[in-house]
C-alpha positions in Angstrom: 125.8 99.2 133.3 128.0 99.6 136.2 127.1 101.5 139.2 128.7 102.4 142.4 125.9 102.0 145.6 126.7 102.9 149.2 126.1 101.8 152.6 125.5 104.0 155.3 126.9 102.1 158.7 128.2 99.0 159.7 124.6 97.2 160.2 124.7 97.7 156.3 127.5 95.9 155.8 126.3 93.0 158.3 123.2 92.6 155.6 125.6 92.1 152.9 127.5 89.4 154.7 124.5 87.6 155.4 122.6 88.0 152.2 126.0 86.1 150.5 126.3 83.8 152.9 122.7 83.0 152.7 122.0 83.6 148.5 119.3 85.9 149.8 118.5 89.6 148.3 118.4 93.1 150.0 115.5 95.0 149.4 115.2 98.8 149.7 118.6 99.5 149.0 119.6 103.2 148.7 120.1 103.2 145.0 120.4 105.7 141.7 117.1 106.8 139.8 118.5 105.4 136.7 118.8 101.8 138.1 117.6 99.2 135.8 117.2 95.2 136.9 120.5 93.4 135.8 123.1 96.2 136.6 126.5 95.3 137.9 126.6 97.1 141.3 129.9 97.6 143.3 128.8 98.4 146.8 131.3 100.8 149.3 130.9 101.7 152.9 132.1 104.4 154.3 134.1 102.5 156.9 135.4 99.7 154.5 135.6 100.9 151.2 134.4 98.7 148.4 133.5 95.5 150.0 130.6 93.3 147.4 129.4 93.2 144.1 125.6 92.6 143.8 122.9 93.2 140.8 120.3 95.2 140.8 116.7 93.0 141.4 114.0 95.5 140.9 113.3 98.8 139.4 114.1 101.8 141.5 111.2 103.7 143.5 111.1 107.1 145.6 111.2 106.9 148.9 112.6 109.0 152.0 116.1 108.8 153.8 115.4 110.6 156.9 114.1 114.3 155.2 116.0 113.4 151.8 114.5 112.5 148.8 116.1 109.0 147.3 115.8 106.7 145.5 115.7 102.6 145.9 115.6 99.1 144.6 116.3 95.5 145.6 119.9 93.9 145.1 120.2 90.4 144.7 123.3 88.0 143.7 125.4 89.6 146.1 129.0 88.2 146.5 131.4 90.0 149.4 134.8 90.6 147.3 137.9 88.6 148.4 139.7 91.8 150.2 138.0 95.4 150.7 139.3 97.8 148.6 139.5 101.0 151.1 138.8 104.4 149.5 142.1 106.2 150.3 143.3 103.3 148.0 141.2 104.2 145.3 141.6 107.8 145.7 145.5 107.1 144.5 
């Protein structure tokens, strides 16, 4: 299954870089409920767009975003994507 995952800032995005520079994982991702281990994620930040491709690593858990209710789960195998693909592109 494919599923779209976002970042929230740009220290988000410096996590990705490193992780695929590195091979390493990012755990406690802001993920969907329905997140199952092996899912295709594409990962988008709201200042770059669509920017890596990861997997998801673990099964999703509640937790708390500041006073919202969300869920998360590890991402692993993350590789940034050649060019970021900005969402104003994607919206045409």
């Amino acid at each position: 299954m494919l599923r779209i995952l976002f970042g929230t800032n740009s220290i988000d995005y410096d996590d990705l870089e490193a992780a695929a520079k590195g091979g390493g994982s990012i755990p406690n991702w802001v993920a969907l409920k329905a997140s199952e281990i092996g899912d295709h994620v594409l990962i988008c930040t709201h200042e770059r767009g669509f920017v890596a491709e990861a997997e998801i690593a673990s099964r999703s858990r509640p937790d708390m975003f500041g006073k919202k209710h969300v869920y998360r789960a590890d991402i692993s195998n993350i590789t940034l994507l050649r060019t970021a693909v900005p969402l104003p592109d994607v919206r045409r």
